[in-house]
N, C-alpha and C positions, 0 to 999 in steps of 0.2 A: 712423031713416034708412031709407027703401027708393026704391028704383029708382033711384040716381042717374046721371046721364049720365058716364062718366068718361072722358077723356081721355088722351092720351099725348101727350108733347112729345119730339120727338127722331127719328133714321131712324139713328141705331146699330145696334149689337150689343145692348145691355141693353134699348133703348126696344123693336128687335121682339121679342127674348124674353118682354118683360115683354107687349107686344101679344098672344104669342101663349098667357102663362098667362090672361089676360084673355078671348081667347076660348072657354076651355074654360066660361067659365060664365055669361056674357052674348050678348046677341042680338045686341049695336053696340057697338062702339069708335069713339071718334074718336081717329084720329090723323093729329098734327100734321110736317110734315118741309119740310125747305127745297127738298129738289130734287125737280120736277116731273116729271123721267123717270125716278126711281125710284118713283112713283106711278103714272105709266102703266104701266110694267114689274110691278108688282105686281098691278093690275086685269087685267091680261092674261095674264100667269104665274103667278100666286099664291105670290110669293115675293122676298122684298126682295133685288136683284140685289149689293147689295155686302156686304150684313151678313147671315150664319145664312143663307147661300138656301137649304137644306135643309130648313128649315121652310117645310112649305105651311097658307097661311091660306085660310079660308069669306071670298071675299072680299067675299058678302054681308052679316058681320056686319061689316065697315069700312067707317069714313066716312070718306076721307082726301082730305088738305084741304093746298095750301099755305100759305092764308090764315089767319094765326094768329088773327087778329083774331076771324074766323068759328067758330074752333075752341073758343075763350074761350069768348065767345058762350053755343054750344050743349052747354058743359059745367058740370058743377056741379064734379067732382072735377079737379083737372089732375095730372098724376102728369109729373116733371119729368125727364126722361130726357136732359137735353143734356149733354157735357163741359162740366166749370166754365171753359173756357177761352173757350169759345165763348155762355157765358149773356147776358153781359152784350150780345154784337151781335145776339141773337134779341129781346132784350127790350128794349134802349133804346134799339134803332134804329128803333123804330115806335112809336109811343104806343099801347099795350092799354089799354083799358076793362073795366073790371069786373073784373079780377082780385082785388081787396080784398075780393071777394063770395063767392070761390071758397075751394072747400079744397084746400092746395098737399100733393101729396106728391110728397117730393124723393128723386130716385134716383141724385142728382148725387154722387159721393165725393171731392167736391174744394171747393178754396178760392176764391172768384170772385176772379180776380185780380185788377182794374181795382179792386175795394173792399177786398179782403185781410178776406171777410169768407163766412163760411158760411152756407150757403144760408139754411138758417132764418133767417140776422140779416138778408140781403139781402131776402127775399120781404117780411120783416116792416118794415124801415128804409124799400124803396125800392119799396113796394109797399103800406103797410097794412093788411097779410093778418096778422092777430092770431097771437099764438103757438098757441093751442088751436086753431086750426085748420090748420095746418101738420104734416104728418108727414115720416116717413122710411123708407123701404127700406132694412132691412140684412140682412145675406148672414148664412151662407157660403154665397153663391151665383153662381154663374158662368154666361154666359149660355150656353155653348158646352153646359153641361151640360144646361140648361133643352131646348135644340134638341134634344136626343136624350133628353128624356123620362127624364132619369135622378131619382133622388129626390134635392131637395132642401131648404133651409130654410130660411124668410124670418119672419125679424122686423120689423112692422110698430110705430115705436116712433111714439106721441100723448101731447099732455100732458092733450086730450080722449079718453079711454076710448070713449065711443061711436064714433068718428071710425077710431079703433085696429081693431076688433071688426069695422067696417062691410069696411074694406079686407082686413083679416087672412079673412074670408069671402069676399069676392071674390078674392081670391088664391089662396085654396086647391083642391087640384086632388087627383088622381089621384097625379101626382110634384111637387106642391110642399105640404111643413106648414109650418104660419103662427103665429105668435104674437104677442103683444103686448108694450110696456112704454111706459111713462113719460117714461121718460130721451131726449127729445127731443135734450137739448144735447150730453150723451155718447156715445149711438151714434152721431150724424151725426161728431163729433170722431172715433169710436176709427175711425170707417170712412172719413177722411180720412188720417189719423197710419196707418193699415196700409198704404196706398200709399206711405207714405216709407219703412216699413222692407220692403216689398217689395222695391224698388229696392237698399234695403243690402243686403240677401240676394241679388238678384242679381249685384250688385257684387264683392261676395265669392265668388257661383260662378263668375264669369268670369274672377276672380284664383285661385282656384285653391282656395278653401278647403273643409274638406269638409261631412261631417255634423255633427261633435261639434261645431265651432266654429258654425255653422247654427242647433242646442238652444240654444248661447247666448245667441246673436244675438236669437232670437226671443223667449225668456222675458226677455231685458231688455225687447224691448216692449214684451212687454204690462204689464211693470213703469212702463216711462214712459207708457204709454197711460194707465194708473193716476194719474199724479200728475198728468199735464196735466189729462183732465178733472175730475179731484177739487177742483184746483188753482181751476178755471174755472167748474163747477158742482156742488159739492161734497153731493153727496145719496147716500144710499145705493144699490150698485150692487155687481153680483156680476160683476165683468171676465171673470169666468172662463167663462161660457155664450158661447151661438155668437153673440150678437151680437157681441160684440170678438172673442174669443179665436178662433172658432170663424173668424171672417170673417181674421182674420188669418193666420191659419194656413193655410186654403187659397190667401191671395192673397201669400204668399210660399214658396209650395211648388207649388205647382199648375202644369204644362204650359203653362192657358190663362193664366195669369198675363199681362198685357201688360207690367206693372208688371216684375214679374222679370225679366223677357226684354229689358225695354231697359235695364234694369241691369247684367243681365249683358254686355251688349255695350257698356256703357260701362266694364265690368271688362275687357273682354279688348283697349281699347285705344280704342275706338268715340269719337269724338269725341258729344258731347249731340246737336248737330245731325244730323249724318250717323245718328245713331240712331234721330232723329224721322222721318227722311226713311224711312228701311229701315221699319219698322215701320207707317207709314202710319196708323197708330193712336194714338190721346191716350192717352199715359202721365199720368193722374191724378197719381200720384206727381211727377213733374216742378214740377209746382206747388205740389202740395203743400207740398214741402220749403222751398219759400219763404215763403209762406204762414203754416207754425205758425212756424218761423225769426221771423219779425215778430213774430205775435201772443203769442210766447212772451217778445217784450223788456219786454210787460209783466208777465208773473207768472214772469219769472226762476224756472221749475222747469229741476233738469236734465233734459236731452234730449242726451245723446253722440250716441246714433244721428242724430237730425235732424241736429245740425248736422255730424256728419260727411256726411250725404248732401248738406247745405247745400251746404258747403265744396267737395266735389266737382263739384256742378253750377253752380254761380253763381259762384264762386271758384276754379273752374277747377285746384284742388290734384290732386294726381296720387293718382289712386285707391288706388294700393300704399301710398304714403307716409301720408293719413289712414286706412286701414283697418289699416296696422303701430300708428298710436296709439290707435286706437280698442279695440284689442283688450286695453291695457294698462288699460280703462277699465271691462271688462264680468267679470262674474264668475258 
């Protein structure tokens, strides 16, 4: 694989970070974004007005496009940077060509909710884009870090090696190290399932709880992280490296957490909605918790945490009273 044209799909927070590890070591980007006058404001400012504008890009190495269609097109790699909430109206509200040709990598940490189905199973079900060519971006990385150039680290997981190797080099920079794996079905799971227990963690800081109860909270995660995908794609895997553990741990402890942050404020009395509105941001986790909830009625593992987060946000249970049971349930 050399010189491939790659792509970004998204006008986030993560789509321009990941735009702007991408310019440290190519000549072009394309990137793809729905609004028009955040693309004029970019060519003119060099600086994407709603998300990271502290980041300035070469805005001659971007090719920014409203036109998905166009953007397809003229790429070989697509790297998928949209909220899961939002995938589905980017993609099956227009008919794309050629996608099934491309290789998808997904940056998306969430459950498409309209199919209650993970990216990889949606690009491959409703798209014909084969599994070995599909990837995934996993953290622990935040993009707010990326913007200031702090050291990070990115797991590039493929169940194509060459495909893994080609992106984990193009991602790599000065402040980001990259690696590979295998484990397609697992990362993209543990890096949905950390947005639910981000949320718990929040939950519980806004109720009042502290550190000690927090070590809990967290190592039962990565405990049910464990069983779900073992559960679902049962291959060997070390939980414990920064693709799960590593990615979870920052995304429910971390400041820029969005995930925590509207957790917590649905700990400290925050109705769901009135939280979406304050934060202005897709809490991934929100879906989530619905999401594995479902696909979990098939492989009946326990998950306390999910479904206490379930229960809180979809069932409307008063967050004191499932997190007083939940705590009788974690050791």
């Amino acid at each position: 694989m050399e010189n491939q044209k790659i792509a970004v799909l998204g006008g986030g927070s993560w789509a321009t970070a990941i735009v702007k590890i991408l310019s440290e070591n190519h000549s072009q980007v394309n990137w793809w974004m729905r609004d028009e006058e955040s693309i004029q404001h970019i060519k003119k400012f060099d600086n994407n007005p709603k998300y990271l504008p502290s980041i300035q890009f070469d805005t001659k190495k971007l090719n920014l496009r409203t036109d998905l269609q166009q953007i397809v097109s003229e790429s070989d790699i697509l790297i998928v940077a949209v909220p899961s909430a939002f995938i589905a109206k980017a993609f099956d509200d227009v008919e794309i060509k050629g996608i099934e040709n491309k290789i998808i990598i997904s940056a998306i940490k969430g459950v498409i909710p309209e199919y209650n189905q993970i990216p990889a199973e949606y690009f491959h079900l409703n798209f014909n884009v084969p599994y070995n060519k599909i990837g995934m971006i996993a953290g622990p990385c935040h993009a707010e870090e990326v913007a200031m150039e702090r050291l990070s680290y990115l797991t590039i997981a493929c169940q194509n090696q060459e495909i893994a190797e080609y992106m984990a080099e193009a991602m790599s920079c000065r402040y980001i190290n990259t690696s590979t794996s295998d484990d397609l079905f697992g990362t993209e799971l543990s890096a949905i399932l950390k947005n639910v227990y981000s949320v718990a963690s929040g939950i519980c800081n806004g109720l009042g709880y502290g550190d000690n109860f927090q070590a809990v909270l967290i190592a039962s995660g990565i405990r049910e992280t464990k069983a779900f995908i073992d559960a679902i794609h049962p291959i060997h895997r070390d939980v414990n490296s920064s693709a799960y553990l590593g990615d979870l741990l920052v995304t429910a402890y971390s400041q820029f957490s969005r995930n925590r942050n509207f957790g917590s404020m649905v700990g400290r009395g925050y109705s769901v909605k009135s939280a979406q509105i304050e934060m202005n941001m897709v809490a991934e986790g929100y879906y989530a918790a619905k999401g594995i909830y479902e696909i979990n009625k098939k492989y009946k593992v326990d998950l306390p945490i999910v479904d206490a987060v379930y229960h809180i946000l979809y069932e409307k249970i008063s967050p004191m009273m499932e997190m007083k049971i939940l705590t009788g349930k974690l050791s």
